[in-house]
SENU-269458 format. One record per residue: residue number from 1; x, y, z of N, C-alpha, C in turn. Coordinates in Angstrom, 1 decimal. Layout:
BEGIN
n NUM	n_east X	n_north Y	n_up Z	ca_east X	ca_north Y	ca_up Z	c_east X	c_north Y	c_up Z $
...
This chain:
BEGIN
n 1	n_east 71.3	n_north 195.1	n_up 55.2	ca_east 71.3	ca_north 194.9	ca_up 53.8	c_east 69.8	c_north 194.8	c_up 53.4 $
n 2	n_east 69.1	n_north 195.4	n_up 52.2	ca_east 68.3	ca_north 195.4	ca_up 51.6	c_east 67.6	c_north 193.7	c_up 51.3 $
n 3	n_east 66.8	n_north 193.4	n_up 52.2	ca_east 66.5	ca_north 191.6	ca_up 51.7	c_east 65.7	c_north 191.9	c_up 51.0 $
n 4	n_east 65.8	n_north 191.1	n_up 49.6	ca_east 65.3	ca_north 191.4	ca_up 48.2	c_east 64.2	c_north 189.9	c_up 48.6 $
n 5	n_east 64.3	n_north 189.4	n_up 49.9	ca_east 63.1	ca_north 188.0	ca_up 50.5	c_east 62.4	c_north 188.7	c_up 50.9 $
n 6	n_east 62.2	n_north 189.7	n_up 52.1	ca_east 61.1	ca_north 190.2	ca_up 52.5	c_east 60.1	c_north 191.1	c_up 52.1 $
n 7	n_east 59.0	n_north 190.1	n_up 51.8	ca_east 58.0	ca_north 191.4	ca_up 50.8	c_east 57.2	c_north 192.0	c_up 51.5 $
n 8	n_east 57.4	n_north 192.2	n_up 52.6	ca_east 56.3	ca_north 193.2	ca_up 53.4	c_east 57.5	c_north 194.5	c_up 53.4 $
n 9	n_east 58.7	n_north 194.5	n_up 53.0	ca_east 59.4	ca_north 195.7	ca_up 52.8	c_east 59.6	c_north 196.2	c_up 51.7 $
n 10	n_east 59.1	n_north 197.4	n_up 51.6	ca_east 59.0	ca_north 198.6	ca_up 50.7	c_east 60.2	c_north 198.9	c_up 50.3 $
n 11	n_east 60.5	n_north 198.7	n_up 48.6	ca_east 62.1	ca_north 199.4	ca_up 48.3	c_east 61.6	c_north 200.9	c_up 47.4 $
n 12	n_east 62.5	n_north 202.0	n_up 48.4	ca_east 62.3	ca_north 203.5	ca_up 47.3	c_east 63.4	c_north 203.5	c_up 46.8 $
n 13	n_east 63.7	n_north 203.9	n_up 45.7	ca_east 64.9	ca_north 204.6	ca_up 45.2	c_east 65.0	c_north 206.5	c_up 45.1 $
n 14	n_east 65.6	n_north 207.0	n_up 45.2	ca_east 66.2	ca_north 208.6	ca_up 45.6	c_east 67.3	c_north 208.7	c_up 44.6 $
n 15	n_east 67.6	n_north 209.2	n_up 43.8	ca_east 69.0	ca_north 209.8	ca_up 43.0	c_east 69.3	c_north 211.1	c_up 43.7 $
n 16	n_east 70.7	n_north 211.4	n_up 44.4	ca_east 70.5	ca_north 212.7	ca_up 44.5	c_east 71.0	c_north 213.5	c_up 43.5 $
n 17	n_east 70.4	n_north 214.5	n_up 43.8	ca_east 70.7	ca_north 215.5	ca_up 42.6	c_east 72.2	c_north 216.6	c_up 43.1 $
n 18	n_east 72.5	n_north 217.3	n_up 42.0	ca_east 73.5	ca_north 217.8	ca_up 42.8	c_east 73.8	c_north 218.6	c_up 43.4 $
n 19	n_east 72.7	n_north 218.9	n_up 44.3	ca_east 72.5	ca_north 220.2	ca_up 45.0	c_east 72.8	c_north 219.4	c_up 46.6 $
n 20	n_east 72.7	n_north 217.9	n_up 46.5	ca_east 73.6	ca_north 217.2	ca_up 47.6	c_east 74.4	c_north 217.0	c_up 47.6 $
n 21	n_east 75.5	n_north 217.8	n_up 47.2	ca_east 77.0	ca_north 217.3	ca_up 47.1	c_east 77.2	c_north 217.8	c_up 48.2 $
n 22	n_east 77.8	n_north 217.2	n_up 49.4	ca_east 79.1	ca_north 217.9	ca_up 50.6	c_east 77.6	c_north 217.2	c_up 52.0 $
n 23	n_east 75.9	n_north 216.8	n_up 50.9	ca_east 75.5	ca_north 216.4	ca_up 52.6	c_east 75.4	c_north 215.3	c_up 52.6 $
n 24	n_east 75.1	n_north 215.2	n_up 54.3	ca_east 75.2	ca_north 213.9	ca_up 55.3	c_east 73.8	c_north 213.3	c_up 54.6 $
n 25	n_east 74.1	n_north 211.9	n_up 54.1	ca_east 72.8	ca_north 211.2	ca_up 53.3	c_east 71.7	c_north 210.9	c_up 54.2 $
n 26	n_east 71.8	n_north 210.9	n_up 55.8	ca_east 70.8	ca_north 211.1	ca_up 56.7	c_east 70.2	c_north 212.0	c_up 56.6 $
n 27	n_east 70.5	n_north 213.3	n_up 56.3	ca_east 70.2	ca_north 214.8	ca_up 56.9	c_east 69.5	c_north 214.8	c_up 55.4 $
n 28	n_east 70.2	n_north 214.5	n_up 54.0	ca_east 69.4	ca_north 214.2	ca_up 52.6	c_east 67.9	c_north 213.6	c_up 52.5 $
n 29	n_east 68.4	n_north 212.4	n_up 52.7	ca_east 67.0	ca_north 211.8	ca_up 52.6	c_east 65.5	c_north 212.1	c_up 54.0 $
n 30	n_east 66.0	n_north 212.8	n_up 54.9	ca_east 64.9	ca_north 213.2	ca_up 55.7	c_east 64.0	c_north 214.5	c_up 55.6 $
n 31	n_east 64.9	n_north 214.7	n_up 54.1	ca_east 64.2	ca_north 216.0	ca_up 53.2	c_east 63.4	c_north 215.4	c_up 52.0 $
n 32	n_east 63.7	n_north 213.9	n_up 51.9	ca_east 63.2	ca_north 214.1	ca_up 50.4	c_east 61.5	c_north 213.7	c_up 50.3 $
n 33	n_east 60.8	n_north 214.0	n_up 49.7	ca_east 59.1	ca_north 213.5	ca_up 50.4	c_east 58.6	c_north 212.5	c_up 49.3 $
n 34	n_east 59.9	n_north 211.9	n_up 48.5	ca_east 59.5	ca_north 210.6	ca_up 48.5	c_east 59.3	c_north 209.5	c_up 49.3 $
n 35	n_east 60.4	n_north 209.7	n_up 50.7	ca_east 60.1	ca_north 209.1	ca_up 51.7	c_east 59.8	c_north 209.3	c_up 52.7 $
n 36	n_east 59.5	n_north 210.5	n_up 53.8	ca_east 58.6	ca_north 211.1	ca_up 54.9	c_east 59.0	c_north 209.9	c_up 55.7 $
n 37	n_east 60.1	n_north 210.5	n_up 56.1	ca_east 60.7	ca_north 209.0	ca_up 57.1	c_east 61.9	c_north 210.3	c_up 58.2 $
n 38	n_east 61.5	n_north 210.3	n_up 59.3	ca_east 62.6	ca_north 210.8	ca_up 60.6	c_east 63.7	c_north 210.5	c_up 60.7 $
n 39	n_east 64.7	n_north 211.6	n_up 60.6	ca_east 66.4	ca_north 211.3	ca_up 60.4	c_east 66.3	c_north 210.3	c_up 61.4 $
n 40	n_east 65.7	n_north 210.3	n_up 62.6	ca_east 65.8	ca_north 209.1	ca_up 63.4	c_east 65.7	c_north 207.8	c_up 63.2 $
n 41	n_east 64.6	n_north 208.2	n_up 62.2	ca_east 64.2	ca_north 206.4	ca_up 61.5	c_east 65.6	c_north 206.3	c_up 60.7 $
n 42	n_east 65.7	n_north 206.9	n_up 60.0	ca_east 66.6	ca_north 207.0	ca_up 58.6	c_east 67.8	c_north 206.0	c_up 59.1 $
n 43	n_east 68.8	n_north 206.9	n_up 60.7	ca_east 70.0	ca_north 206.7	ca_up 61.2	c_east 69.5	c_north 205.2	c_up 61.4 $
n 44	n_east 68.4	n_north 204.8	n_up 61.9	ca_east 68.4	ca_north 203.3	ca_up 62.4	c_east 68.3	c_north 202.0	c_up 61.3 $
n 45	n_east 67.3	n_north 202.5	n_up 59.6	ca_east 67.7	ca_north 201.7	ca_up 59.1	c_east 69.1	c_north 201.7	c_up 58.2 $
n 46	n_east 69.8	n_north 203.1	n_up 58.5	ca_east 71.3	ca_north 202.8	ca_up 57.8	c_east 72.2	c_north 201.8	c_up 58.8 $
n 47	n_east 72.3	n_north 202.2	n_up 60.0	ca_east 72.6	ca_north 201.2	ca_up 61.0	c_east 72.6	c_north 199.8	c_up 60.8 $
n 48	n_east 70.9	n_north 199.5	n_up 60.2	ca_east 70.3	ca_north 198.0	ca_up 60.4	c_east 70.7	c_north 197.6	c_up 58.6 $
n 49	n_east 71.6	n_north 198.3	n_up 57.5	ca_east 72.2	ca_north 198.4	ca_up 56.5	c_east 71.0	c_north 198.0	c_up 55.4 $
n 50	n_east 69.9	n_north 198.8	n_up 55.6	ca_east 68.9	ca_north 199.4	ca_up 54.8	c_east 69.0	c_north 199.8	c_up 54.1 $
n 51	n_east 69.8	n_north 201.0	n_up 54.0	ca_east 70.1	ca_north 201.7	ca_up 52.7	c_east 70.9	c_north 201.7	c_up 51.8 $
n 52	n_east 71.2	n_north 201.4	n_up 50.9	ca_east 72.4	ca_north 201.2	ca_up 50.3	c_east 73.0	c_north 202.6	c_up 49.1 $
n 53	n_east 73.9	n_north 203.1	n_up 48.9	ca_east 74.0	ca_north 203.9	ca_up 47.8	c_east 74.8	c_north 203.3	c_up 47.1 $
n 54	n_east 74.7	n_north 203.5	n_up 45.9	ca_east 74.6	ca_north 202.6	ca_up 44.3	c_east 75.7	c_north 201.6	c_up 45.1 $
n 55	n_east 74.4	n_north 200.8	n_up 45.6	ca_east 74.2	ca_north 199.4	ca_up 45.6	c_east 75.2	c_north 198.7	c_up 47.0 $
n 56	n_east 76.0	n_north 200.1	n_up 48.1	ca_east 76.7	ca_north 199.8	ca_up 49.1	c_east 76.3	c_north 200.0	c_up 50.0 $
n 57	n_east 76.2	n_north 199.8	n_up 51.1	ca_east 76.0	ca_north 199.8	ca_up 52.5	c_east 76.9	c_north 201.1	c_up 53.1 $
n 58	n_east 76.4	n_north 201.8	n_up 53.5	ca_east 77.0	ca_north 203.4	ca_up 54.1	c_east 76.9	c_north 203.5	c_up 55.1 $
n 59	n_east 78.1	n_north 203.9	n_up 56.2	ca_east 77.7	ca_north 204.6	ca_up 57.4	c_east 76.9	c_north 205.8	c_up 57.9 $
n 60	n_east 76.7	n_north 206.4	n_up 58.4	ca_east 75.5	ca_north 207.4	ca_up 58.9	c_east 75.9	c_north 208.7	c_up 58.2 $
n 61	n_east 77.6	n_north 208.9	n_up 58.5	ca_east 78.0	ca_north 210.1	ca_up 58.6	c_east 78.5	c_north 210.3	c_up 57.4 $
n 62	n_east 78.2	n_north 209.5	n_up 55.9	ca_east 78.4	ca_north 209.3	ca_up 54.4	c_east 77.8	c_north 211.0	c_up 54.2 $
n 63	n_east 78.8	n_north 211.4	n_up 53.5	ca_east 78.5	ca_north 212.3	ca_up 52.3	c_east 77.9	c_north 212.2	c_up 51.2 $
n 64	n_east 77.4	n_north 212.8	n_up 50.3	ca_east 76.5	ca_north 212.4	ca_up 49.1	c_east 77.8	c_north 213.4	c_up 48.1 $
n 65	n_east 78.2	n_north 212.8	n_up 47.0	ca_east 78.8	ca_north 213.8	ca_up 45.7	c_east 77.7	c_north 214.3	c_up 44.6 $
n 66	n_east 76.5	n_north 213.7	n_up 44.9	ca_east 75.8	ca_north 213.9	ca_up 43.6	c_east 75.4	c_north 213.3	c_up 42.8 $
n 67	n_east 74.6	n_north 212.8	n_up 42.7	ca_east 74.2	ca_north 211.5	ca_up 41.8	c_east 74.2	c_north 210.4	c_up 41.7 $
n 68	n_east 74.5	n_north 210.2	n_up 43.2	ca_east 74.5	ca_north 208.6	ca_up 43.7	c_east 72.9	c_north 208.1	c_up 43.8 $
n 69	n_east 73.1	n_north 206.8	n_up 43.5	ca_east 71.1	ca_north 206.0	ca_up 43.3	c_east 71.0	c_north 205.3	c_up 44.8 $
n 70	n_east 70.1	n_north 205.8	n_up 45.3	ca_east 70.3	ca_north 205.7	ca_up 47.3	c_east 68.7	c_north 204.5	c_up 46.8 $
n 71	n_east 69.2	n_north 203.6	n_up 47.7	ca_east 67.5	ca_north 202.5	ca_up 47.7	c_east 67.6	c_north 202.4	c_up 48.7 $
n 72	n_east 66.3	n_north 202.7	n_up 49.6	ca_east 65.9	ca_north 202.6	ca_up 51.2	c_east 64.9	c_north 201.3	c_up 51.2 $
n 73	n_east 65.3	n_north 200.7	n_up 51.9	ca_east 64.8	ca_north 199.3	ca_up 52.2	c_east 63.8	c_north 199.5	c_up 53.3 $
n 74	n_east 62.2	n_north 199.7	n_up 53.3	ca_east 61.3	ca_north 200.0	ca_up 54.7	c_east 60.6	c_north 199.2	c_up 55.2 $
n 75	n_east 61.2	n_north 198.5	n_up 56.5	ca_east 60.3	ca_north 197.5	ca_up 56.6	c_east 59.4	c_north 198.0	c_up 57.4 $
n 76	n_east 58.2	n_north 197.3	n_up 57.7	ca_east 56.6	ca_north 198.0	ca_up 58.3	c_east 57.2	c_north 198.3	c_up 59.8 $
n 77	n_east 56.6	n_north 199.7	n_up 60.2	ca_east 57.1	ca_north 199.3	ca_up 61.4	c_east 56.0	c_north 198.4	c_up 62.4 $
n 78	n_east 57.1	n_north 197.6	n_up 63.8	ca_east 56.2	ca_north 196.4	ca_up 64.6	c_east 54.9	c_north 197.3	c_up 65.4 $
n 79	n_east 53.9	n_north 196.1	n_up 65.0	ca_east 52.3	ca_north 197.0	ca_up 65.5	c_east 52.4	c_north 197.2	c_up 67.1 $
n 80	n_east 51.7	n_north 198.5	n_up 67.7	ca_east 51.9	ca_north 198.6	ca_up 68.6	c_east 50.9	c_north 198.3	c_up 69.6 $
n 81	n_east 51.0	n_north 198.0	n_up 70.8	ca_east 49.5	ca_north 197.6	ca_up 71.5	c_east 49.8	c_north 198.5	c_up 73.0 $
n 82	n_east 48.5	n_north 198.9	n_up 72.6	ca_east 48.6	ca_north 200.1	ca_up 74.0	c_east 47.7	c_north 199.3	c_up 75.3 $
n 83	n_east 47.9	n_north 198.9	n_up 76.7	ca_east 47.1	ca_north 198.3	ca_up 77.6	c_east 47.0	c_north 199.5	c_up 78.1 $
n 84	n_east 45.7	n_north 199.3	n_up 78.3	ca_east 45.1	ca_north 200.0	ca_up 79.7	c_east 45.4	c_north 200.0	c_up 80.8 $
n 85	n_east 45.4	n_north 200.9	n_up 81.3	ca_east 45.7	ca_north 201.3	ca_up 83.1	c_east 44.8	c_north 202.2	c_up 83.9 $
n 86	n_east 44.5	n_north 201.4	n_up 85.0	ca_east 43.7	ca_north 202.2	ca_up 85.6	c_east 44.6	c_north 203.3	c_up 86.6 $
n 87	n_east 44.2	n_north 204.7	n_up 85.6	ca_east 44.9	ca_north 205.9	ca_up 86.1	c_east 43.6	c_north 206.6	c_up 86.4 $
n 88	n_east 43.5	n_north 207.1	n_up 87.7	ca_east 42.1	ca_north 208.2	ca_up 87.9	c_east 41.8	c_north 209.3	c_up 86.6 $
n 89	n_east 41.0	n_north 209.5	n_up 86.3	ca_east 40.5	ca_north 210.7	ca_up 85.3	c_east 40.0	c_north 211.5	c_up 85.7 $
n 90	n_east 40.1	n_north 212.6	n_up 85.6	ca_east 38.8	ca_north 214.0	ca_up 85.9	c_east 38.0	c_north 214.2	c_up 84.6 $
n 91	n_east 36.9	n_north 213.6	n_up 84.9	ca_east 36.1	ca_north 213.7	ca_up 83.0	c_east 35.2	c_north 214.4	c_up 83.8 $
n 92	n_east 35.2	n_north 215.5	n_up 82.6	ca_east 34.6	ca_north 217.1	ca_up 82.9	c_east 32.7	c_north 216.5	c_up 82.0 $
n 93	n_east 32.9	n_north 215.5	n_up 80.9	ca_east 32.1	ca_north 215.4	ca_up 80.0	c_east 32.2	c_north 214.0	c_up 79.6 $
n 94	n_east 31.4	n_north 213.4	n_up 79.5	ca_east 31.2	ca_north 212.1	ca_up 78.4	c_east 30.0	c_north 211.5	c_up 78.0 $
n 95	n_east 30.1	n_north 211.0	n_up 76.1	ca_east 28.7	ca_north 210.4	ca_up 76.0	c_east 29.2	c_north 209.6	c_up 75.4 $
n 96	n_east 28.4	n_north 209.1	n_up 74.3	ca_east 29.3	ca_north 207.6	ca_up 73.2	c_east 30.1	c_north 208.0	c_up 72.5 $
n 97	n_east 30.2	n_north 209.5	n_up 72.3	ca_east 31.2	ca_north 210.2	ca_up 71.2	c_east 31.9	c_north 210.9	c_up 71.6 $
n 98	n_east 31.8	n_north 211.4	n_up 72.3	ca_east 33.2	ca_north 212.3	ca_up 73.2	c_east 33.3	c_north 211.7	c_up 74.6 $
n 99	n_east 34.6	n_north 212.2	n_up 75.1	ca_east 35.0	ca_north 212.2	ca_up 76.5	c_east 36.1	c_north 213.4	c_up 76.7 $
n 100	n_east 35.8	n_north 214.5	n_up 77.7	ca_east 36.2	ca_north 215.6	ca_up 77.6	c_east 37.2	c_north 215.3	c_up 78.9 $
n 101	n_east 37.9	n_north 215.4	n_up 79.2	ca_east 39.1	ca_north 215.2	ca_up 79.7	c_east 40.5	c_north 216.5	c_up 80.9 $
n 102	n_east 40.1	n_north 216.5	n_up 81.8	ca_east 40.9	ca_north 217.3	ca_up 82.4	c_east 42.3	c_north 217.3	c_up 82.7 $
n 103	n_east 43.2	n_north 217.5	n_up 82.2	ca_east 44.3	ca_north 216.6	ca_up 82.0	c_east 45.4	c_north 217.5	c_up 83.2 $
n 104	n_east 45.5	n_north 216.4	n_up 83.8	ca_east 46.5	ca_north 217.3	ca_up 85.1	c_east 48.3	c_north 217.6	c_up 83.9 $
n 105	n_east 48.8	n_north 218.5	n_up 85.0	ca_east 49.7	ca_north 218.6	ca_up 84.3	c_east 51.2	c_north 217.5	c_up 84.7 $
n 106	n_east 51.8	n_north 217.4	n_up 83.6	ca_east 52.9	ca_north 216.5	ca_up 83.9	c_east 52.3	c_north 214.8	c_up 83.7 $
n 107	n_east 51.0	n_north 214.7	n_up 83.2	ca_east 50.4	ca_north 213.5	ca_up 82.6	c_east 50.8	c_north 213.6	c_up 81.4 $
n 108	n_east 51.8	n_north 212.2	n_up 80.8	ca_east 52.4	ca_north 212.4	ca_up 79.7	c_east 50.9	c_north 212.3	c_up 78.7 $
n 109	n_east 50.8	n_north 212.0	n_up 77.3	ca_east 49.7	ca_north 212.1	ca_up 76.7	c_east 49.6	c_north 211.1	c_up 76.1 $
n 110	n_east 50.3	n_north 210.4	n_up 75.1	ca_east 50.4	ca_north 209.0	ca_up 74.9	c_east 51.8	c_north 208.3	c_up 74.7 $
n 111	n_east 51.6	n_north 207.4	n_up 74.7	ca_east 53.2	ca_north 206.4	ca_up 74.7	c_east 54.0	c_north 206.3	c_up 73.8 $
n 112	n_east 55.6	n_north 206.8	n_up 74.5	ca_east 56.4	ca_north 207.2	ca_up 73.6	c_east 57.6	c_north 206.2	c_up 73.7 $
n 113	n_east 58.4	n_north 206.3	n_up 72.8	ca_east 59.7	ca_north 205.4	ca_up 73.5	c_east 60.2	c_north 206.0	c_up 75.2 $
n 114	n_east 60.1	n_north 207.1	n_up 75.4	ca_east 60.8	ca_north 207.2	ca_up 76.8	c_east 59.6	c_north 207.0	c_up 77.8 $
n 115	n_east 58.5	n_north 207.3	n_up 77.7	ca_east 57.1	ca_north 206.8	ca_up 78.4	c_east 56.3	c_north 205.8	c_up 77.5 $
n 116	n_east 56.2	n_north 204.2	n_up 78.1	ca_east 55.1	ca_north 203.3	ca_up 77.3	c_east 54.2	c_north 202.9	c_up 78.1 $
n 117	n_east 54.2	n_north 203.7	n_up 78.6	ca_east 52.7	ca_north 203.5	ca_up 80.2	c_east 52.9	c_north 204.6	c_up 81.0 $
n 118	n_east 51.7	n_north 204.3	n_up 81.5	ca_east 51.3	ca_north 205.3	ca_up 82.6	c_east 50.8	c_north 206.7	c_up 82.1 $
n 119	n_east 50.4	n_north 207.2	n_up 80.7	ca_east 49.7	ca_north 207.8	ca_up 79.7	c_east 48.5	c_north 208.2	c_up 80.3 $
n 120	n_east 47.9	n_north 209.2	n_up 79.3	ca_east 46.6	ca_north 209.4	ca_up 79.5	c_east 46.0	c_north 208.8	c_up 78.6 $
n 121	n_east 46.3	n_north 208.4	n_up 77.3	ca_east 45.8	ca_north 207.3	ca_up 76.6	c_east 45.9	c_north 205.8	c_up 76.8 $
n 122	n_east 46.8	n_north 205.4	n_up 77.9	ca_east 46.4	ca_north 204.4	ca_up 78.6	c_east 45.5	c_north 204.1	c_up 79.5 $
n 123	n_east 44.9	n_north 205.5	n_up 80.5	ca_east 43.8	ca_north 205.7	ca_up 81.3	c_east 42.8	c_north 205.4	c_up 80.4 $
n 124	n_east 42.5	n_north 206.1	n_up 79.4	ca_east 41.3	ca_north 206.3	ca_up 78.7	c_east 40.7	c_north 204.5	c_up 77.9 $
n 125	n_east 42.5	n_north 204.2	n_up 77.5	ca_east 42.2	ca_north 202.9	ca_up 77.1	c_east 41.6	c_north 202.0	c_up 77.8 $
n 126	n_east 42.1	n_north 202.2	n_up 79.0	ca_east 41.4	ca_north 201.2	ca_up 80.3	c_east 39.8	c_north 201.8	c_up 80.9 $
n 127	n_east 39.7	n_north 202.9	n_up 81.1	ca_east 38.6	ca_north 203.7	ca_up 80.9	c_east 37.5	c_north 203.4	c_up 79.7 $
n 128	n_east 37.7	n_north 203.2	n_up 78.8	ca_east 37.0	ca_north 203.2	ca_up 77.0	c_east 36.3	c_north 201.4	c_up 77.4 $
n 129	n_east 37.3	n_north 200.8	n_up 77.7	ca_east 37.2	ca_north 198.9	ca_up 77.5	c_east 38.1	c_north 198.6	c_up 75.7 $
């Protein structure tokens, strides 16, 4: 549900128009660029009952008729902290402003939900100081 307490979260409002009658309000709002938010994000704060349409809490797989007043509740997302790892590097180049980087293949690139280590931007981080 939309906590009208936490003020580090951002409330948008969306009307849809009627050109979303028959779509999935996930698949809606990951088009609209008032909010620039990933059906992925979207599905997790309707889940976490973020969004509400005029004024309800909706499951994922909700249809839109058209003219419903959709309020997305955003809270910040949690900051992320990358540690360093000492992973070997092949540095082709470096000064105080570049580091030119040979990047073997199958070295993920930076940390993702399914890789949060073992990166090339965890080398570099541990690498950099």
């Amino acid at each position: 549900m939309v906590d009208p307490d936490r003020t580090d979260t951002v409330e948008v409002t969306v009307v849809a128009d009627d050109g979303a009658a028959g779509e999935r309000l996930d698949k809606y709002l990951s088009t609209s660029p008032d909010l620039k938010l990933s059906r992925n994000r979207i599905q997790k704060l309707l889940a976490d009952g973020m969004i509400l349409v005029d004024g309800e809490a909706v499951a994922s797989k909700f249809r839109l008729k058209g003219g419903e007043t959709v309020t997305v509740g955003i809270p910040p997302e949690p900051p992320s902290h990358i540690e360093g790892e000492a992973i070997p590097l092949d540095i082709v180049y470096e000064d105080r402003h570049l580091v030119v980087v040979n990047k073997p293949p199958g070295l993920v690139t930076h940390p993702a939900v399914g890789n949060p280590a073992g990166t090339l931007v965890n080398a570099l981080v541990h690498h950099l100081g």
